[in-house]
N, C-alpha and C positions, 0 to 999 in steps of 0.2 A: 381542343387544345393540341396545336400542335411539336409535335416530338421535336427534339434537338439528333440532327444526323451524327453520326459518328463519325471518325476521321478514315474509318476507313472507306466509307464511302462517298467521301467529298476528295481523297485522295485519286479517285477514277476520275473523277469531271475533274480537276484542276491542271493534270497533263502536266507537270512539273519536273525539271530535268534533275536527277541521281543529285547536281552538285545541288539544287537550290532544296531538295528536301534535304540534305545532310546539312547546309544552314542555317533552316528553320530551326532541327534539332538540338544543332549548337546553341541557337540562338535562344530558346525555351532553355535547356540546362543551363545554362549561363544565369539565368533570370531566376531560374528557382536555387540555383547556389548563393544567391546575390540574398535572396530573402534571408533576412538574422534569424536564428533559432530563440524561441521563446523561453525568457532567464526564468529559473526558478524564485519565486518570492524569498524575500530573505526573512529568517526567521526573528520571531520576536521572542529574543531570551527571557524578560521579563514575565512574558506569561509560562512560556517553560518554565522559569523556576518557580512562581506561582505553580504550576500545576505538579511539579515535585514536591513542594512545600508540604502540599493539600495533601499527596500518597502519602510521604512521610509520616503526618498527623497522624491518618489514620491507620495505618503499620503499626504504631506507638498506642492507640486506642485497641486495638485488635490485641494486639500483643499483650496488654496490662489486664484485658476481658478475658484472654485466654490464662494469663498466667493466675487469674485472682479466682476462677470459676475452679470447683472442686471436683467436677464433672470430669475434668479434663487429667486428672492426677493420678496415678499410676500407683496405686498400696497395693503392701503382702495381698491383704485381702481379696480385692480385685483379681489383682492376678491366679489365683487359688477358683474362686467362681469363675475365671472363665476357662481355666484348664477343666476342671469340674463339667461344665457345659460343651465342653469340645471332649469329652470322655477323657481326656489325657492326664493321668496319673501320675 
């Protein structure tokens, strides 16, 4: 397989005058300015809101699990055992 040379070494065999390699250069940035920049896809709000919906839901489910669970609630008592447990008087 063979290699693809580089330009700096087809720049020795080509023997090309100062004006015509400043040219070329020109003429390459020209061509890669000329290319569009690639747009960003537009977004589909419809599934964004669907997928806000969807947190939402479950924000509201998490929320009613936490508020309904007795696990999570905070009595004299509790507080009393864990100062107790943490030596604190």
């Amino acid at each position: 397989m063979a290699t693809t040379p580089k330009a700096s070494q087809l720049e020795k065999l080509a023997e090309l005058t100062p004006n015509t390699k400043a040219w070329i250069k020109a003429l390459v940035a020209e061509a890669i300015a000329a290319i569009p920049a690639p747009k960003d896809k537009p977004v589909d709000l419809t599934s964004v809101h669907a997928k806000v919906d969807e947190l939402h839901r479950e924000v509201q489910y998490l929320r009613q699990k936490f508020e309904a669970n007795e696990d999570y609630s905070l009595t004299k008592a509790k507080v009393i055992g864990l100062l107790k447990r943490n030596g604190i008087e």
